[in-house]
C-alpha positions as CSV (number, residue, x, y, z in Angstrom):
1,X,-62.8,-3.4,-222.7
2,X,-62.0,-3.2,-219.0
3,X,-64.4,-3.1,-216.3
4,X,-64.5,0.4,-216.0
5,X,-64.7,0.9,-219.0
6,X,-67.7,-1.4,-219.7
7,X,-69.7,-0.2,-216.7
8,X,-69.7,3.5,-217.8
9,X,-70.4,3.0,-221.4
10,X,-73.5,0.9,-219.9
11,X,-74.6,3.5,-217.9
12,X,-74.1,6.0,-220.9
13,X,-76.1,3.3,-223.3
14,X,-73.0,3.0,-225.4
15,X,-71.7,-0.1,-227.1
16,X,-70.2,-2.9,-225.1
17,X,-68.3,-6.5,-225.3
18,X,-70.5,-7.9,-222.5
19,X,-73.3,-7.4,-220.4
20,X,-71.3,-6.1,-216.4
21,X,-71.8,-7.8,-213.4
22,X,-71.4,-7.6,-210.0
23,X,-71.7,-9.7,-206.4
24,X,-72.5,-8.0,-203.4
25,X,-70.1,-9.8,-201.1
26,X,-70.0,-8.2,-197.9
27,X,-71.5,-10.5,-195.8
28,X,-68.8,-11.7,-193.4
29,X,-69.5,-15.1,-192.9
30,X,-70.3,-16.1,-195.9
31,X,-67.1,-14.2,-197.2
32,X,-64.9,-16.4,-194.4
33,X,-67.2,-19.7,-196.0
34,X,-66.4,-18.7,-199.6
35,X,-63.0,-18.7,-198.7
36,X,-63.3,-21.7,-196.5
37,X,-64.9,-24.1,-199.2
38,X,-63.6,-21.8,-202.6
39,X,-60.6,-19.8,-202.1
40,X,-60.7,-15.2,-201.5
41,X,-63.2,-13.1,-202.3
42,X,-60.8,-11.8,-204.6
43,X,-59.9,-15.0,-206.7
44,X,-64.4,-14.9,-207.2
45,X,-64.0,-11.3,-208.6
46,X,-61.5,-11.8,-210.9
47,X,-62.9,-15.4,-211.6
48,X,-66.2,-14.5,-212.8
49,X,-65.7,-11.1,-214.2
50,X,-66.8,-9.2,-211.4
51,X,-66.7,-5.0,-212.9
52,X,-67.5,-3.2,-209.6
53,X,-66.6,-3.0,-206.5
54,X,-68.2,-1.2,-203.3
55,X,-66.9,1.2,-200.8
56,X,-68.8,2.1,-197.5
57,X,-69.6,4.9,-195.6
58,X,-70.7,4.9,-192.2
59,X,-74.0,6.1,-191.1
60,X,-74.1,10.0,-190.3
61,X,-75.3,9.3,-187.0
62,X,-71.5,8.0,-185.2
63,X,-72.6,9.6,-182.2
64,X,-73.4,6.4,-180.3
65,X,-77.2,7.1,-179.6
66,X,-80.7,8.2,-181.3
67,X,-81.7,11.5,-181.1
68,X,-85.6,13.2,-180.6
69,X,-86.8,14.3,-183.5
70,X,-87.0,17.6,-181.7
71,X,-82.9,17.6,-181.3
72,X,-82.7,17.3,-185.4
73,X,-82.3,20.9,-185.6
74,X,-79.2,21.1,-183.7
75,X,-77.9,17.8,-184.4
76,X,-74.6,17.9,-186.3
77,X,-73.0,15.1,-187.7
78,X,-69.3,16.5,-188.3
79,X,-67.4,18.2,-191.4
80,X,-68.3,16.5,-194.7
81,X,-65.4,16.5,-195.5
82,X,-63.5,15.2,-192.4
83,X,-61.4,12.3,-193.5
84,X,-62.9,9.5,-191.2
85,X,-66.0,9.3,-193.6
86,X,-63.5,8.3,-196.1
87,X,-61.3,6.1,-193.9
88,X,-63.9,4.6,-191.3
89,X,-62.6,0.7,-190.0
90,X,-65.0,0.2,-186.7
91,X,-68.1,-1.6,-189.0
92,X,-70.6,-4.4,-187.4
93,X,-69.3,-7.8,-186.5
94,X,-71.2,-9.2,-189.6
95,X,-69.5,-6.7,-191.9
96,X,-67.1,-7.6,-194.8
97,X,-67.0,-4.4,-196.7
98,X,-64.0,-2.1,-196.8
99,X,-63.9,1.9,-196.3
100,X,-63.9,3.9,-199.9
101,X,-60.0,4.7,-199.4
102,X,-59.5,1.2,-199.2
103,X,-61.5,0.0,-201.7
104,X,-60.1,2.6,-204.1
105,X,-56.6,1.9,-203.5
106,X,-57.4,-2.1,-203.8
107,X,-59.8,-2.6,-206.5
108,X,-59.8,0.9,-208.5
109,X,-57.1,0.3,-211.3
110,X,-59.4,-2.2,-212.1
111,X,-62.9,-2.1,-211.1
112,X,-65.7,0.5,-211.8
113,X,-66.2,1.9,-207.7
114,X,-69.7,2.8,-206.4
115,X,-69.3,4.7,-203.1
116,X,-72.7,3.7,-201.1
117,X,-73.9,6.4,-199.0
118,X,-77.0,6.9,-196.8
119,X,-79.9,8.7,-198.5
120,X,-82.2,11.2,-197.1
121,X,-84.5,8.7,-195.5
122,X,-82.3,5.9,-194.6
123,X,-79.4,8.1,-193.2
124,X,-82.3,10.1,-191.5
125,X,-83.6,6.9,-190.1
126,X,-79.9,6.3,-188.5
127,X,-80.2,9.5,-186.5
128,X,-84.0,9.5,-184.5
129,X,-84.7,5.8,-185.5
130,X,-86.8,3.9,-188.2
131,X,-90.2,4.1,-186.8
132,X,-89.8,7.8,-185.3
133,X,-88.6,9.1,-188.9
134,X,-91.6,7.4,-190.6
135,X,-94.3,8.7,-188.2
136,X,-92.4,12.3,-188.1
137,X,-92.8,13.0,-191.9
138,X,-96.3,13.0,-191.1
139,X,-96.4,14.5,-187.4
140,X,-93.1,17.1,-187.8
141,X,-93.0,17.8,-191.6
142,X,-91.5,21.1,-190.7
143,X,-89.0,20.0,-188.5
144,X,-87.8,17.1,-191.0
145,X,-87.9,19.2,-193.7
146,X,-85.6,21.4,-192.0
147,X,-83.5,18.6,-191.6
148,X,-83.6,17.3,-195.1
149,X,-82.7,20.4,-196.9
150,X,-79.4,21.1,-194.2
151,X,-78.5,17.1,-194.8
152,X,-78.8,17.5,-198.4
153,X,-76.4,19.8,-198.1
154,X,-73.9,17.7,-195.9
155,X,-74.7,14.6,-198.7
156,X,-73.3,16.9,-201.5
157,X,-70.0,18.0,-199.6
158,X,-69.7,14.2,-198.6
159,X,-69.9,13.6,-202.8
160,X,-67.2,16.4,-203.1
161,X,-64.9,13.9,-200.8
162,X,-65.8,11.0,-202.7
163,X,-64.9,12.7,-206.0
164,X,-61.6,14.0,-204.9
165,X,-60.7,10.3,-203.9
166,X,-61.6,8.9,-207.0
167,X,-64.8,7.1,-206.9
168,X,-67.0,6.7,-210.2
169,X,-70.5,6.5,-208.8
170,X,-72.7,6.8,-205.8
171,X,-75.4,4.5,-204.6
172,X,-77.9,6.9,-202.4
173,X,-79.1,3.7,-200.2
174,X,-82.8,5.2,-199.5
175,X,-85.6,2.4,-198.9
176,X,-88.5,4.4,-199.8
177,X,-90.5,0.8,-201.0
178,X,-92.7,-1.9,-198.7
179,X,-94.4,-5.1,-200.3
180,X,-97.3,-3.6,-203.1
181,X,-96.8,0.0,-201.8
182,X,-94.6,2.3,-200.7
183,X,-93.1,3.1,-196.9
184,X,-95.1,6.7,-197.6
185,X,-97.5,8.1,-199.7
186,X,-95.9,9.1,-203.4
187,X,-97.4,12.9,-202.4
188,X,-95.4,12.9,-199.1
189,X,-92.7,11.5,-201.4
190,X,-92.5,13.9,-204.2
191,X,-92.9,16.9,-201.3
192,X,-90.5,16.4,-198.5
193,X,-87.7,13.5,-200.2
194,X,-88.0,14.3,-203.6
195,X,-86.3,17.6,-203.9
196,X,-83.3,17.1,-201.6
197,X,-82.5,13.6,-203.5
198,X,-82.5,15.7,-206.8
199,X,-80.3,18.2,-205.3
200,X,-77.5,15.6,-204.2
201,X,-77.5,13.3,-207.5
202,X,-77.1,17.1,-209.4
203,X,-74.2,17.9,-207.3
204,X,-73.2,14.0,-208.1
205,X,-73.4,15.0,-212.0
206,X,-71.8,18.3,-211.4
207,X,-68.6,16.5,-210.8
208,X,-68.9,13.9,-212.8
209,X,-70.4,11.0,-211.1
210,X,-72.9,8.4,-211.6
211,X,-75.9,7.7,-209.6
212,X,-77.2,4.6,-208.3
213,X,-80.8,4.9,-206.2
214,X,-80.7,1.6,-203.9
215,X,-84.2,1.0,-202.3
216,X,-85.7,-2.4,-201.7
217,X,-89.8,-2.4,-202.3
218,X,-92.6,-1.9,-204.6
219,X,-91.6,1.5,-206.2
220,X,-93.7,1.6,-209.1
221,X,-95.8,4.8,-208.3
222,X,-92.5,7.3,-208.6
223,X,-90.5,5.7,-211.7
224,X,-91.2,8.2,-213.8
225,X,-89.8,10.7,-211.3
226,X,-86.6,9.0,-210.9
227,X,-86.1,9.3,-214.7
228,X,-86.8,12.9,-214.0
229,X,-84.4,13.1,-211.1
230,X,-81.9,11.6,-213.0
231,X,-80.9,8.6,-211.7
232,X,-78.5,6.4,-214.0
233,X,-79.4,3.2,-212.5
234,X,-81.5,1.4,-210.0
235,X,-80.9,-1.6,-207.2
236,X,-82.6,-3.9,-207.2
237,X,-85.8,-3.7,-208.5
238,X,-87.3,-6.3,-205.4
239,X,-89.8,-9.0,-207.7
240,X,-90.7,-10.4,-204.5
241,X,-92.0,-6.9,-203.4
242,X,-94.4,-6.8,-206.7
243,X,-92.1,-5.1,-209.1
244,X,-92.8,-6.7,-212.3
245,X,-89.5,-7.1,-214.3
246,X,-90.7,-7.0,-217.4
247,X,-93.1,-3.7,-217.0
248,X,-89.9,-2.4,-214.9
249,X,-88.0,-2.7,-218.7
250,X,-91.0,-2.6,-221.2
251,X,-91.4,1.1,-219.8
252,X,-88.4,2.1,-218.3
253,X,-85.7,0.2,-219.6
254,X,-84.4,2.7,-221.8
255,X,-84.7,5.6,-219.4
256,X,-82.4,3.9,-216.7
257,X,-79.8,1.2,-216.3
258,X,-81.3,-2.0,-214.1
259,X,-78.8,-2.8,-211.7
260,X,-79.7,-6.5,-210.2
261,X,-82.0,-9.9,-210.9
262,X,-81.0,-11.8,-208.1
263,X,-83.1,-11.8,-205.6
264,X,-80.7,-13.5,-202.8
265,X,-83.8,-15.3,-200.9
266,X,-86.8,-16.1,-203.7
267,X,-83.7,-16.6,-206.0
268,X,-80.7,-17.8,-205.1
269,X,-81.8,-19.4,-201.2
270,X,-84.9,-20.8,-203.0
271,X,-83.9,-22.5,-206.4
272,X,-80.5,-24.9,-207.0
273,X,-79.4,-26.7,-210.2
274,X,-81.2,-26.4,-213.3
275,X,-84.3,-24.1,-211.5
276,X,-81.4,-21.7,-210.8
277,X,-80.4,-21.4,-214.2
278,X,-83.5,-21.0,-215.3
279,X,-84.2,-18.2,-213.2
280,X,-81.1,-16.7,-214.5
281,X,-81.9,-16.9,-217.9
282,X,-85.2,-15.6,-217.4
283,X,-83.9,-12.7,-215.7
284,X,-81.2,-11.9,-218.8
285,X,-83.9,-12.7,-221.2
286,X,-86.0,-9.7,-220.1
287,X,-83.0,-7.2,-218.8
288,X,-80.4,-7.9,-221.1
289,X,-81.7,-7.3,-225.0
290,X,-80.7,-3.8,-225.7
291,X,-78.5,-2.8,-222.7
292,X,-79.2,-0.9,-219.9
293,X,-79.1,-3.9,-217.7
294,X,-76.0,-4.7,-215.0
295,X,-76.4,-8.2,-213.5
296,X,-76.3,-8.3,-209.7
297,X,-77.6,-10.1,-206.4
298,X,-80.1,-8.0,-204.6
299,X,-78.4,-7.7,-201.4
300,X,-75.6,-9.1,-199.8
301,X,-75.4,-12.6,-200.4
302,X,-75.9,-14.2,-196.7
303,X,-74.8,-17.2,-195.0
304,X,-77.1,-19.5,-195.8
305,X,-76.7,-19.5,-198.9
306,X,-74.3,-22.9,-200.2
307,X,-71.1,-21.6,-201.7
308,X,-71.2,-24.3,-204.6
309,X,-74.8,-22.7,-205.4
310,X,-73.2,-19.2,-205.8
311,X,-70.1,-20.6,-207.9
312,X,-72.9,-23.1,-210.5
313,X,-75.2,-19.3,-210.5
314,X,-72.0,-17.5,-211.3
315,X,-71.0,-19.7,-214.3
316,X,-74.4,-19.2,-215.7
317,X,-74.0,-15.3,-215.3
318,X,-70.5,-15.5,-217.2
319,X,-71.9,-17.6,-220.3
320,X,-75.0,-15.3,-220.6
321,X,-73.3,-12.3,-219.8
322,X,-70.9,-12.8,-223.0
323,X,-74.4,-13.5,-224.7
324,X,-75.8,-10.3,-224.3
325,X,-74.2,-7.1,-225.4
326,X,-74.9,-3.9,-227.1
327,X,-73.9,-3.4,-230.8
């Protein structure tokens, strides 16, 4: 079983040779001190297993400025299906991560690719700023609504693109959690987000593509309505944010396919040596029985973080990973 292979048949609750696993290494300087003190990102990959790999889109907003939320309506962020969503190179200094052409033509003979794309929130947030599109939900509901159901719309051409280049999934990065609660009420939620993230993860399945929801926080108050959305998997289910792991499976696990464990600061920053592993093998212990479960760091893995610490976590995940796996 290739990675592909293994990912998909996870995320369809089929039978598998080993619980998948991933490393979100797109940090650029601790990618230039992984290959510093350990050798290329891509000798980890294929080292430890590693069955997916990430391609990037930029943020809709490439205009070089925010925007008033009064501008949304005639705020345009391009053709869809322009090319240079596909093909973008001009990332952060800090960034690691490669285009979705890129990472296509590199890693997707061989590696199950999740295109990660900004969701209705997060990409909105890009456009009029983070604190002007919380307080506008509430102040312009019209107005953002507007918004949501034309950028829906520009999301599910975007997919189309993705599809046609060969992609197997989508992450809809959309933080929608804080610590014990959530950015906005579950109401406001379930009125003005809900609707527009159903109708791009839909258009996802239309064509044939999984769908990953990334959003850090406590989230506990709208599981049940991404099950109902139909969201295959979920990132990365933040502990440290009051998201319990093992209610998060008792109730859910068979619904949808938990996609992380590692928290990269109250995990892998905080614990070393046999703590680590520990906290590993807690984490497999209540994800992995059953399926459903794809081990991953939380977030990028940052600079701070020692490289030899990621390698001894790393040989932990391969042994339990070839522990776990569905019959």
């Amino acid at each position: 079983m290739n990675s592909k292979e293994r990912v998909k048949a996870t995320l369809r609750r089929q039978t598998t040779d080993r619980t998948p696993v991933d490393c979100w290494l797109y940090q650029k300087q601790f990618v230039e001190k992984l290959n510093a003190e350990y050798g290329p990102r891509e000798q980890f990959l294929d080292e430890f297993g590693i069955d997916i790999f990430v391609g990037f889109v930029p943020y809709p907003n490439q205009s070089g400025r925010l925007w008033d939320v009064q501008d949304l309506p005639a705020f345009d962020p391009g053709d869809p299906r322009d090319p240079r969503w596909l093909t973008h190179t001009d990332w952060n200094y800090d960034f690691a991560g490669l285009n979705v052409i890129e990472a296509v033509r590199q890693q997707g003979d061989r590696r199950f690719i999740l295109a990660h794309v900004w969701g209705i929130v997060e990409g909105t947030s890009r456009i009029i700023g983070i604190e002007n599109c919380w307080m506008n939900l509430g102040a312009q509901p019209k107005i953002m609504g507007a918004w949501f159901d034309r950028y829906a719309d520009w999301l599910c051409g975007l997919v189309e693109s993705l599809a046609d280049a060969g992609v197997d999934g989508v992450t809809l990065s959309d933080d929608w959690g804080s610590n014990q609660n959530m950015l906005f009420s579950p109401r406001m939620w379930r009125n003005l987000i809900a609707p527009y993230a159903r109708r791009v993860v839909a258009h996802a399945h239309s064509l044939g593509l999984f769908v990953n929801l990334h959003s850090d926080g406590y989230i506990m108050q709208i599981m049940d309505d991404l099950i109902d959305i139909g969201f295959d998997s979920m990132h990365p289910v933040q502990e440290s944010a009051g998201m319990d792991p093992r209610t998060v499976k008792e109730r859910y696990g068979d619904k949808i396919v938990i996609y992380g464990s590692l928290d990269v600061i109250d995990g892998l920053l905080a614990y070393e040596g046999d703590a680590l592993e520990e906290y590993i093998t807690r984490r497999f212990a209540i994800y992995a029985p059953g399926g459903g479960f794809i081990f991953n760091t939380g977030h990028f893995v940052q600079p701070d973080i020692p490289v030899q610490r990621l390698l001894h976590a790393y040989r932990v995940v391969q042994r339990l990973a070839a522990q776990y796996h569905t019959p």
